[in-house]
C-alpha positions in Angstrom: -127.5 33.4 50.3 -125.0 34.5 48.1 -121.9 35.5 48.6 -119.9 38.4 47.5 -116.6 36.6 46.8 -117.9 33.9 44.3 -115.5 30.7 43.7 -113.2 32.0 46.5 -110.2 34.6 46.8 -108.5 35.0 43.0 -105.1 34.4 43.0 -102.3 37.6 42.2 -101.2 37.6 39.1 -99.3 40.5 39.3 -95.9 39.2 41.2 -96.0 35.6 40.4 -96.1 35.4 36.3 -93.6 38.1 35.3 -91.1 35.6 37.8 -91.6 32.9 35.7 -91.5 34.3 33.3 -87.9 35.7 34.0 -86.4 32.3 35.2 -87.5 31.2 31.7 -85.8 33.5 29.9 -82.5 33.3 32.5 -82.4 29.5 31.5 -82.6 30.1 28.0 -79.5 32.4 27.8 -77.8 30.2 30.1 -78.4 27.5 27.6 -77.2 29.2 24.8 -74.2 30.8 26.8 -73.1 27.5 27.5 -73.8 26.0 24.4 -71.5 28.5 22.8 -68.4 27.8 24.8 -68.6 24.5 24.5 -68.4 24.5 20.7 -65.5 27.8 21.0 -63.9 25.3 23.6 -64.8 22.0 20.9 -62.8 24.2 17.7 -59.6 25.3 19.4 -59.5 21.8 20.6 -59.8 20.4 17.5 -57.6 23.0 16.2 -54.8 22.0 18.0 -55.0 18.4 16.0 -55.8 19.8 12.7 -53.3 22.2 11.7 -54.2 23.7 7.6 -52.5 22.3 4.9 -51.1 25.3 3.5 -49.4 26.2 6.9 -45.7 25.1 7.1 -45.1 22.9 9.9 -41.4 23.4 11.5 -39.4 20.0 11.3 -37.4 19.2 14.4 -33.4 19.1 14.3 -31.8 16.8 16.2 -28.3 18.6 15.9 -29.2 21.9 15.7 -27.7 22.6 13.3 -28.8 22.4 9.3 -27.5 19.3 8.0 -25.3 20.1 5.1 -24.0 17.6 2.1 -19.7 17.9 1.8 -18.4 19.2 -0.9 -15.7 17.7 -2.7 -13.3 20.2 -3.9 -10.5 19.3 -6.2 -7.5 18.8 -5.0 -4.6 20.9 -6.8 -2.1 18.6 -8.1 1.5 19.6 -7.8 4.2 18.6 -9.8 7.2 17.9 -8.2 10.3 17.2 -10.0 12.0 13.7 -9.2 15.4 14.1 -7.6 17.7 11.8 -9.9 18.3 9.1 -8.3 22.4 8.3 -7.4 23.9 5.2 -6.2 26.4 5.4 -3.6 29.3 6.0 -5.3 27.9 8.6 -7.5 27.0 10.3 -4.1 30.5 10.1 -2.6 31.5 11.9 -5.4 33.3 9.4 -7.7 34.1 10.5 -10.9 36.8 10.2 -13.9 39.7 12.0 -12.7 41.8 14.6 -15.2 44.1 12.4 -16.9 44.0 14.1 -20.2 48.0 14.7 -20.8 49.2 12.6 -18.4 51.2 9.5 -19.0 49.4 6.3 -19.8 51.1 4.7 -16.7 50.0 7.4 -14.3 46.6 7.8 -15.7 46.4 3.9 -15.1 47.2 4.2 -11.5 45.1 7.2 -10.8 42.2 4.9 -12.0 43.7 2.1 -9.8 43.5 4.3 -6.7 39.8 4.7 -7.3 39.1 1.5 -7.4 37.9 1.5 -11.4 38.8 -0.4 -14.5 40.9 0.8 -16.9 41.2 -0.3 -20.9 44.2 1.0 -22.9 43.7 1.8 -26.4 47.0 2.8 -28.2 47.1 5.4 -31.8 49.6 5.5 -34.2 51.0 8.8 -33.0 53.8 9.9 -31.2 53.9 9.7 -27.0 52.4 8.2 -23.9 50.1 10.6 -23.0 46.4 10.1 -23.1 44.2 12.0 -25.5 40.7 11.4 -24.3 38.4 9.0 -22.0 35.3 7.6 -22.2 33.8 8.0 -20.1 35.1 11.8 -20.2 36.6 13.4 -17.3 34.7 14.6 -14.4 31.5 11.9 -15.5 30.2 10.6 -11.9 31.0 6.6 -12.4 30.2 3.5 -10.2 33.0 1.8 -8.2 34.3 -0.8 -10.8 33.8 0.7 -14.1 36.5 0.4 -16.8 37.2 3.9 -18.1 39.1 3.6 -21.8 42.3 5.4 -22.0 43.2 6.8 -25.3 47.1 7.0 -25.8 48.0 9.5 -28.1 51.7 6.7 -29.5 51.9 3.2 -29.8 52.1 0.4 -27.5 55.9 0.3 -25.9 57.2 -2.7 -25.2 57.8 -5.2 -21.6 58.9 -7.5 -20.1 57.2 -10.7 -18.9 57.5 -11.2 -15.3 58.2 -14.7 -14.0 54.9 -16.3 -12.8 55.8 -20.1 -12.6 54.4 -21.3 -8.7 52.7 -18.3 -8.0 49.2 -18.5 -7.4 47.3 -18.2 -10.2 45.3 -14.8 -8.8 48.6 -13.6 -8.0 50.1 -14.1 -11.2 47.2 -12.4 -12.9 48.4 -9.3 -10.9 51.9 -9.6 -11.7 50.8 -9.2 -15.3 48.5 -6.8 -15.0 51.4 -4.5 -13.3 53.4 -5.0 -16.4 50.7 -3.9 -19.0 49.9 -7.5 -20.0 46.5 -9.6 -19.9 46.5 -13.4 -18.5 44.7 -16.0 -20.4 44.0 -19.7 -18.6 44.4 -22.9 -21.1 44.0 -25.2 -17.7 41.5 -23.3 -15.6 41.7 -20.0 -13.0 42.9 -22.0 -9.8 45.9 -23.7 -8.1 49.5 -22.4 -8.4 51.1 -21.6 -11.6 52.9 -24.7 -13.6 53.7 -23.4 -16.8 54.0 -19.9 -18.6 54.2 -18.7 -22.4 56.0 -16.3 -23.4 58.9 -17.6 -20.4 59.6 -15.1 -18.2 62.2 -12.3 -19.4 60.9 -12.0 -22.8 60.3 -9.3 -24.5 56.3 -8.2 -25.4 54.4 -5.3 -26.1 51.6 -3.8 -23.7 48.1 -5.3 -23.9 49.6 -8.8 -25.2 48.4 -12.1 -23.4 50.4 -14.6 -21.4 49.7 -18.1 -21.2 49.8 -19.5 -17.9 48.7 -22.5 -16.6 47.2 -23.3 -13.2 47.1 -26.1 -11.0 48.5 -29.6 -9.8 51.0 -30.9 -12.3 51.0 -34.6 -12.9 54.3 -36.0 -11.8 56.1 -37.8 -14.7 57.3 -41.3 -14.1 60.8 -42.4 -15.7 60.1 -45.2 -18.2 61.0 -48.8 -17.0 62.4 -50.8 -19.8 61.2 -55.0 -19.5 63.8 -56.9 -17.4 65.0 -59.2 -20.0 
């Protein structure tokens, strides 16, 4: 007997090969989608590390602010005049006083009064007046300097005072009151033994006076031998 369906029912081939056909192909282009991202995924990632060479890369401040080198600029030198400098009696206002025409006397005291030296030079004209000074009149001076009086005549004539057991710093003064200079054989201290020229003679100004200053030695009367 035979059968009309020979080596049983044939399968469909209709329906079931064009689906596997389709889940083939959807793997494939899953497979390739995926590969694709990953490696667009793998670049920006490595991107991020691997920044070009040629593009510049901003350095961080840590002021904020660009850091900048000082300049040095030069500073402008003034000049200054120096004040002159002025000792205390130069700022007081001490100075050679107008003498010129006075008497020599006067002129001596004025200086006194100021507490300066004086020096009389005498000409060989006629009068007492002084001529000039050096230093000149109205010159700012320090306490203690001698200012040179130029009399016009010649020295006029004194008398010496008595100085004998004065002081010897007092007799000094005496003298100088009377125009006349001290001089001191014996020494500058003590009273005052012994004088030359004696007191009431007659001398001219500027002349010196002898004295002699301190402890006489007492003179003992000669004892003759007691035969």
């Amino acid at each position: 007997m035979t059968d009309g369906h020979t080596g049983g029912a044939a399968p469909r081939d209709g329906g079931g090969g064009s689906g596997r056909l389709g889940l083939v192909l959807g793997g494939g282009l899953v497979t390739v989608l995926l590969a694709t991202i990953g490696a667009t995924a793998g670049w920006l990632l490595a991107g991020e590390d691997d920044v070009p060479g040629d593009q510049p890369v901003a350095a961080t401040s840590t002021t904020g602010a660009p850091s900048v080198s000082p300049t040095h600029r030069p500073t402008a030198t003034r000049t200054t005049p120096s004040a002159p400098r002025t000792s205390a009696s130069t700022a007081s206002g001490l100075s050679v006083p107008p003498v010129i025409g006075t008497d020599f006397v006067e002129a001596r005291d004025e200086l006194h009064d100021r507490k300066l030296g004086w020096r009389l030079v005498f000409g060989t004209g006629a009068g007492r007046t002084v001529e000039r000074t050096d230093p000149a009149v109205g010159s700012p001076v320090r306490r203690g300097t001698t200012v040179t009086l130029y009399v016009a005549g010649p020295a006029p004539t004194t008398e010496v005072p008595d100085v004998v057991g004065d002081d010897c710093d007092d007799a000094a003064e005496d003298l100088g009151e009377e125009g006349l200079y001290p001089r001191y054989p014996s020494g500058r201290s003590g009273r005052v033994v012994r004088q030359e020229p004696a007191a009431g003679s007659a001398a001219r100004w500027n002349e010196q006076v002898a004295i002699w200053c301190g402890t006489e030695k007492p003179t003992w009367p000669e004892v003759s031998p007691t035969p």
